[in-house]
C-alpha positions, 0 to 999 in steps of 0.5 A, spaced: 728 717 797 722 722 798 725 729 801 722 730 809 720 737 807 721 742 814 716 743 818 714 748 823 708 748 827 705 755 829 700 755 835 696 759 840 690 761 842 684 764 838 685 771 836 692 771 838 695 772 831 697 766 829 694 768 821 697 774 821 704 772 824 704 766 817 702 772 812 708 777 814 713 772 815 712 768 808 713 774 803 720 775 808 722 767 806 719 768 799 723 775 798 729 770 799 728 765 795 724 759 800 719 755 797 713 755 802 706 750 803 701 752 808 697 748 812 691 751 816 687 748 821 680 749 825 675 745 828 669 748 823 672 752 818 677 753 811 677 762 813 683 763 816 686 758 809 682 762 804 684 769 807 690 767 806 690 764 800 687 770 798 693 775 799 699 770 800 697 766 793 693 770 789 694 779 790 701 778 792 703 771 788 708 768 793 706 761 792 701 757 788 694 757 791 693 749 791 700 750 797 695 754 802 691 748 805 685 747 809 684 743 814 677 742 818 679 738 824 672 737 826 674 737 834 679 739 840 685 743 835 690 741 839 688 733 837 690 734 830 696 736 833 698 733 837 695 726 840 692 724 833 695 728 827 693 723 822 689 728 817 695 732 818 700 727 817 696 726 810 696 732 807 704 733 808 704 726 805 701 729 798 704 735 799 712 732 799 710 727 794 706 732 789 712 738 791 718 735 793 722 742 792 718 745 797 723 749 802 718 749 808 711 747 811 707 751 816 702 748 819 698 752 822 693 750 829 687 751 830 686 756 836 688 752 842 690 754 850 696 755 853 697 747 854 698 747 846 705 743 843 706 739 836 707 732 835 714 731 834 711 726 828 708 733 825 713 739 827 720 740 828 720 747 830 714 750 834 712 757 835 707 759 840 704 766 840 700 769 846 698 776 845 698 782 851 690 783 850 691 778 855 695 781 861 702 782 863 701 776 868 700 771 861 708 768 861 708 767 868 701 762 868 706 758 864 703 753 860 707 747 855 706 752 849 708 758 852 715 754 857 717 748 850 716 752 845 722 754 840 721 761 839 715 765 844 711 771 840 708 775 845 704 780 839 699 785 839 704 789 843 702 795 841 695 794 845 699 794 852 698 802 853 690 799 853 690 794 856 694 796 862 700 791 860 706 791 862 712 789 857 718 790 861 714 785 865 712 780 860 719 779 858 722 779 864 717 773 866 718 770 859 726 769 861 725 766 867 719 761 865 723 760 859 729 759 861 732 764 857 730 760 850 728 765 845 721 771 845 720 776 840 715 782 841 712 783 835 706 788 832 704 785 825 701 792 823 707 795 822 713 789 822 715 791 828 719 783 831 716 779 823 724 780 821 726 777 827 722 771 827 724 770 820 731 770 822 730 764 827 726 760 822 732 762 817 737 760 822 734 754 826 731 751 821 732 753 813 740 753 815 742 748 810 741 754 805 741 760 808 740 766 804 746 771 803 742 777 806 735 777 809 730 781 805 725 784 810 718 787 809 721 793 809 719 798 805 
């Protein structure tokens, strides 16, 4: 029988980090020993696929190239995601047959709004990230990303100086929304959270084998 490959789906808004997020979690899950493919969508273009690529598969040799995947979905981002997730579905069906000793399959959405989830059909574990550019007030708005999701990524954290946003506020307003399920603060230019992250996937969805210690990107 076809081994069913883990799958978690990464979604949020444009510009939230959703990229950003994947290319410093994923030299953490490969430094301890998971094999990863990516799938990335977005309605028009392959950019966000091609960047990470780049520096994933070919400057730092993670994974293979052909495991970093582009998707153009050619309409609403979180169709291919949810109501209709075919196209994707599609890819992962060649992915599991071609690979089947892969450890996990990120699927990347293509910038969507706080309405965003995954089909159980496609993921079994969602993060959603927003980002504090958008205000203090952004866990409180709600939302089904923001209140369903496995694990909330509030990024960019240290941009709350500029912005005038308040994390005490946001972490206090995303435990009362989300019912005390799991956030991270996280700032992917210096690491700050990617660590933590990385253990919750480790932990709640790579547990059938856990490394012996977590390898972080520390230097």
């Amino acid at each position: 029988m076809k081994k069913r490959i883990p799958r978690i789906g990464i979604g949020g808004p444009v510009g939230c980090g959703k990229s950003m997020l994947i290319e410093r979690v994923v030299p953490i899950l490969a430094k301890n020993g998971y094999r990863i493919s990516i799938i990335s969508n977005d309605v028009i273009s392959k950019e966000d696929a091609d960047r990470m690529r780049q520096n994933l598969a070919t400057n730092q040799g993670l994974l293979p190239e052909n495991l970093v995947i582009g998707v153009a979905t050619g309409g609403c981002p979180h169709t291919a995601i949810r109501e209709d997730p075919s196209i994707n579905l599609s890819v992962i069906e060649e992915i599991e047959n071609e690979h089947s000793d892969l450890d996990l399959i990120i699927i990347e959405s293509g910038g969507d709004n706080i309405t965003t989830t995954f089909s159980p059909a496609l993921a079994d574990y969602f993060i959603y990230i927003i980002d504090v550019s958008g205000g203090d007030k952004y866990p409180r708005k709600r939302g089904l990303g923001i209140e369903t999701c496995d694990l909330l990524v509030i990024n960019k954290i240290d941009l709350a100086p500029l912005v005038d946003a308040n994390l005490d506020i946001m972490e206090r307003d995303a435990k009362t929304v989300r019912k005390n399920k799991p956030y991270v603060l996280v700032n992917c230019k210096t690491d700050e959270g990617v660590d933590i992250v990385a253990r919750h996937i480790i932990e709640d969805v790579l547990f059938e084998q856990p490394p012996k210690k977590i390898i972080t990107n520390a230097k």
